[in-house]
C-alpha positions in Angstrom: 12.4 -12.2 14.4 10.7 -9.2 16.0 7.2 -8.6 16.6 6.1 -4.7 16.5 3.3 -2.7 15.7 3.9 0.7 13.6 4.4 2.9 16.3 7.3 0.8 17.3 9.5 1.7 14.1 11.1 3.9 12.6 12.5 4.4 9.1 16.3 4.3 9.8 16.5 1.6 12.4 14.1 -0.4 10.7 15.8 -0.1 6.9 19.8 -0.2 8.7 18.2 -3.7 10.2 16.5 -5.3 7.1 19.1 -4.4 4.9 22.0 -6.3 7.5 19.1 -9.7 7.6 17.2 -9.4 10.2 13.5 -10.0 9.8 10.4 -8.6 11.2 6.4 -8.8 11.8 4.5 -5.7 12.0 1.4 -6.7 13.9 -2.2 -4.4 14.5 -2.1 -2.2 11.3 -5.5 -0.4 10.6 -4.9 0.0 6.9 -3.2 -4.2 6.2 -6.9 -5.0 8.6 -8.8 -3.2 5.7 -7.2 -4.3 2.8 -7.3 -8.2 3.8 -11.3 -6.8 4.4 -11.3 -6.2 0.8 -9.8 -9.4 -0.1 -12.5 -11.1 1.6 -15.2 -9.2 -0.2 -13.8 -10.1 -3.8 -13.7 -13.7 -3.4 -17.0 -13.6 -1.5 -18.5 -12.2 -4.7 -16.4 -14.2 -7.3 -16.5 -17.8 -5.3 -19.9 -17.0 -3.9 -17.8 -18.8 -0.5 -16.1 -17.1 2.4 -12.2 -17.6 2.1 -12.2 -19.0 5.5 -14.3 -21.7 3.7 -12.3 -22.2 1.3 -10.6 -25.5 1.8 -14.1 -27.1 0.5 -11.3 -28.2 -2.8 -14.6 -29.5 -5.1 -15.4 -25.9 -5.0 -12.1 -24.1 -6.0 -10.1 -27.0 -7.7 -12.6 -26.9 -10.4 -11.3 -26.4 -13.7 -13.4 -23.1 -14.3 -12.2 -21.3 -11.1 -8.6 -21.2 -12.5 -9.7 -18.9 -14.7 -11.9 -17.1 -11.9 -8.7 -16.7 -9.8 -6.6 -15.5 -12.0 -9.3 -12.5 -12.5 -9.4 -12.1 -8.9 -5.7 -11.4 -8.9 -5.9 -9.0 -12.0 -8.7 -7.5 -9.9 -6.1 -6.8 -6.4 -3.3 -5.8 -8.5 -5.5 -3.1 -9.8 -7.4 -2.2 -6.8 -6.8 1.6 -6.2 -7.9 1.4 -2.9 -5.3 -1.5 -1.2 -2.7 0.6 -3.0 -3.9 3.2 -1.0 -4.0 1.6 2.0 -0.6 0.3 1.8 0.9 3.0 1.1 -0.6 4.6 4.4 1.1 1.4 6.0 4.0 2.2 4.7 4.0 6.1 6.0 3.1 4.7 9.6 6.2 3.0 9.5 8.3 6.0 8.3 8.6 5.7 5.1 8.8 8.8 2.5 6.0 7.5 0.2 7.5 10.5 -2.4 10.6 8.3 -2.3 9.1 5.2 -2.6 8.1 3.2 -5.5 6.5 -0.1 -5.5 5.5 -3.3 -7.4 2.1 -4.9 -7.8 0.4 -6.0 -4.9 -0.3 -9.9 -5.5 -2.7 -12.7 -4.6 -1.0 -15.9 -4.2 -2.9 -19.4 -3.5 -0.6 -21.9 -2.3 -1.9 -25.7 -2.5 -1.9 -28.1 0.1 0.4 -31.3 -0.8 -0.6 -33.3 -4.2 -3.0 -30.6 -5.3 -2.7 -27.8 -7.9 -2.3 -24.2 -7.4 -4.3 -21.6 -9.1 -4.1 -18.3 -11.5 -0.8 -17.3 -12.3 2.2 -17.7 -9.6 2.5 -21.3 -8.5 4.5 -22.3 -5.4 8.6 -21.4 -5.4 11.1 -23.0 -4.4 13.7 -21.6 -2.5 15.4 -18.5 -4.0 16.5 -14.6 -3.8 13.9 -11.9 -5.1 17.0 -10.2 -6.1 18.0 -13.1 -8.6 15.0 -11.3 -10.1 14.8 -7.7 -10.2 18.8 -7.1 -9.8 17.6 -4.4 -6.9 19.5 -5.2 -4.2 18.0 -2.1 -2.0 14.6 -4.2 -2.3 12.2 -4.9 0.7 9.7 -7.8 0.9 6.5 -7.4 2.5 4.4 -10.4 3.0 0.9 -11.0 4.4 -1.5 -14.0 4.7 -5.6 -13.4 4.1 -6.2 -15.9 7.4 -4.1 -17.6 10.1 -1.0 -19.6 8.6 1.6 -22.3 10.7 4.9 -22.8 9.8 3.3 -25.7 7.6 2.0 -23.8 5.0 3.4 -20.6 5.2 6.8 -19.1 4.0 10.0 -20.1 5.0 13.6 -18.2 5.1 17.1 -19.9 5.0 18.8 -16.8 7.1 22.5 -18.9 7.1 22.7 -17.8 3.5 22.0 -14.3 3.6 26.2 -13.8 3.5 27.0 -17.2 2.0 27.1 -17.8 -2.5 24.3 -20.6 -3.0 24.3 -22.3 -6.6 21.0 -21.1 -8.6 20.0 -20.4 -12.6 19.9 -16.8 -12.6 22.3 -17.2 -15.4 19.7 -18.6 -17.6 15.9 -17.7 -16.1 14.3 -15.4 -17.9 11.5 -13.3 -17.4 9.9 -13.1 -21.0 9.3 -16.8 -20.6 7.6 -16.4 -17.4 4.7 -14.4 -19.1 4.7 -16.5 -22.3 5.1 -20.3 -20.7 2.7 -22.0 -18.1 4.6 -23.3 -15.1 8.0 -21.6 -15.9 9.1 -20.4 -12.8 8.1 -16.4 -12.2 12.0 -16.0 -10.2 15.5 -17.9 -10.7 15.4 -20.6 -8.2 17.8 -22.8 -6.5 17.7 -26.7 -6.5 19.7 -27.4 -3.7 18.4 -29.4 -0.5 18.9 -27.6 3.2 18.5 -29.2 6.3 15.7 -28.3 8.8 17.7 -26.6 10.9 18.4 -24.2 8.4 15.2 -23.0 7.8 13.0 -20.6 9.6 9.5 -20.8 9.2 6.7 -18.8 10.5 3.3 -18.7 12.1 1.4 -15.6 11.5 -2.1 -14.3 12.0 -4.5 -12.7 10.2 -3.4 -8.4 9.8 0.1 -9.9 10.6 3.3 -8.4 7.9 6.4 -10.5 7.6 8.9 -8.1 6.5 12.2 -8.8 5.1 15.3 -8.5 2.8 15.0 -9.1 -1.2 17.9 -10.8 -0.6 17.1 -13.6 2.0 16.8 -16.7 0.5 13.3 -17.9 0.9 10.2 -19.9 -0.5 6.7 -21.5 -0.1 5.8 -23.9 2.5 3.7 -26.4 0.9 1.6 -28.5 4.3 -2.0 -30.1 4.8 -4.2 -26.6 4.6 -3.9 -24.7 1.4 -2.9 -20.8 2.1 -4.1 -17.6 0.7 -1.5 -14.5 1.0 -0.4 -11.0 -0.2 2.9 -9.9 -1.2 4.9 -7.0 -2.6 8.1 -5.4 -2.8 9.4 -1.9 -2.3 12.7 -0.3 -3.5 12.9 3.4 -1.8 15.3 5.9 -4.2 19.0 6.7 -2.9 18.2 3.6 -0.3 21.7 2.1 -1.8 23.5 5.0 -0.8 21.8 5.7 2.4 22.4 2.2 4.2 24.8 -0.8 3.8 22.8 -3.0 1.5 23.5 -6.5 0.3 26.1 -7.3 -2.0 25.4 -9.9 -4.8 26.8 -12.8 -4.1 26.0 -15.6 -6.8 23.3 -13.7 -9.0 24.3 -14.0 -12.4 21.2 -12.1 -14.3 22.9 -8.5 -14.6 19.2 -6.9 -15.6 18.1 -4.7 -13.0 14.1 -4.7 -13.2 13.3 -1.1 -12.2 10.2 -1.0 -14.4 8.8 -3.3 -12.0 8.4 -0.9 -9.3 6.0 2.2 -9.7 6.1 5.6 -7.6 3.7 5.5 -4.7 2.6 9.1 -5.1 3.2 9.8 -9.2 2.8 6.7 -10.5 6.4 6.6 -12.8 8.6 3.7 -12.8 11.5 3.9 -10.7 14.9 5.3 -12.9 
């Protein structure tokens, strides 16, 4: 894992790198700073309580604040102005936003241990984005709204990024996601990795983990609950540009592309 800052990248090394596994943080971004800013402001108005403050659990575990949550994150994916912001991100790192095209920007609260999660993704076990959207060409960005430890974070399986891992792809479906309450929102895998396998992280604040679709990876679930952002980008003709992934043990042949919206027009990806 490499820490940079967006001055430090360019498009082609960084896309030829992600696409063979490796995994990055792109530290001391102006626009990621601004839209955690905004975060901050939305749950200060909806919780009446600074998310750094947030670990008071009488206050957010309440039955009511589900509810409240879940319009917080209707309220980010919306938000005109961190789209905007990210895609400026995304240009200071090289990207051709014309190119580009990008799903929804999400709020995720991740419990600590024996409590329950709020608004509409719950914790995940380990699995591949691409088990989901079939996009193999797919980029992961993720983000936490305060400081995180490899405790309560995200964690990666990198041995697996080559190597077929059993899963239900073959049967996960998406429809049920939006209609069911706690169905899974991805395919997941039930099998049990040792700790050496698994590569977790400690970022701060502003920090952007950036990786494959394809890793195999999932939520770290410690003592302190966790707030965090996360999207995904697919960038047109990437699959014929760069060596990307092959699937390996997906069996969901669907390939999502609706999912992911131009950056500059708007139109879902074809």
């Amino acid at each position: 894992m490499k820490k940079l800052t967006c001055e430090q990248l360019s498009e082609k090394v960084f896309k030829k790198k992600i696409f063979r596994g490796e995994v990055f943080v792109i530290k001391n971004s102006k626009e990621i700073a601004k839209i955690t800013q905004i975060i901050q402001m939305y749950f200060l108005y909806i919780f009446n309580v600074n998310i750094k403050n947030s670990g008071k659990k009488q206050l957010l575990l309440k039955d009511q604040n589900n509810l409240f949550f879940t319009i917080l994150q209707n309220r980010v994916k919306r938000c005109k102005s961190i789209r905007k912001y990210f895609t400026k991100f995304l240009e200071n790192i090289g990207f051709n936003v014309q190119e580009t095209y990008m799903d929804l920007i999400t709020l995720r609260f991740s419990p600590s241990n024996g409590e329950d999660s709020l608004g509409t993704l719950n914790p995940v076990k380990a699995h591949r984005d691409t088990w989901a959207s079939n996009l193999f060409h797919q980029i992961n960005f993720w983000f936490p709204i305060h400081k995180v430890t490899d405790k309560n974070s995200i964690f990666l399986i990198p041995k697996y990024f080559n190597k077929k891992i059993s899963n239900n792809s073959g049967i996960w479906n998406y429809a049920f996601y939006k209609q069911k309450k706690n169905y899974p929102s991805t395919p997941i895998t039930n099998e049990n990795f040792y700790k050496n396998e698994i590569l977790r992280f400690s970022l701060i604040k502003g920090e952007v983990l950036c990786f494959s679709g394809h890793h195999l990876h999932g939520s770290n679930l410690g003592n302190c609950e966790r707030f965090n952002l996360e999207t995904r980008v697919v960038c047109k003709n990437d699959n014929k540009k760069y060596k990307i992934p092959k699937n390996l043990d997906s069996e969901n042949k669907i390939e999502k592309k609706k999912w992911f919206k131009n950056l500059v027009s708007g139109k879902s990806y074809t």
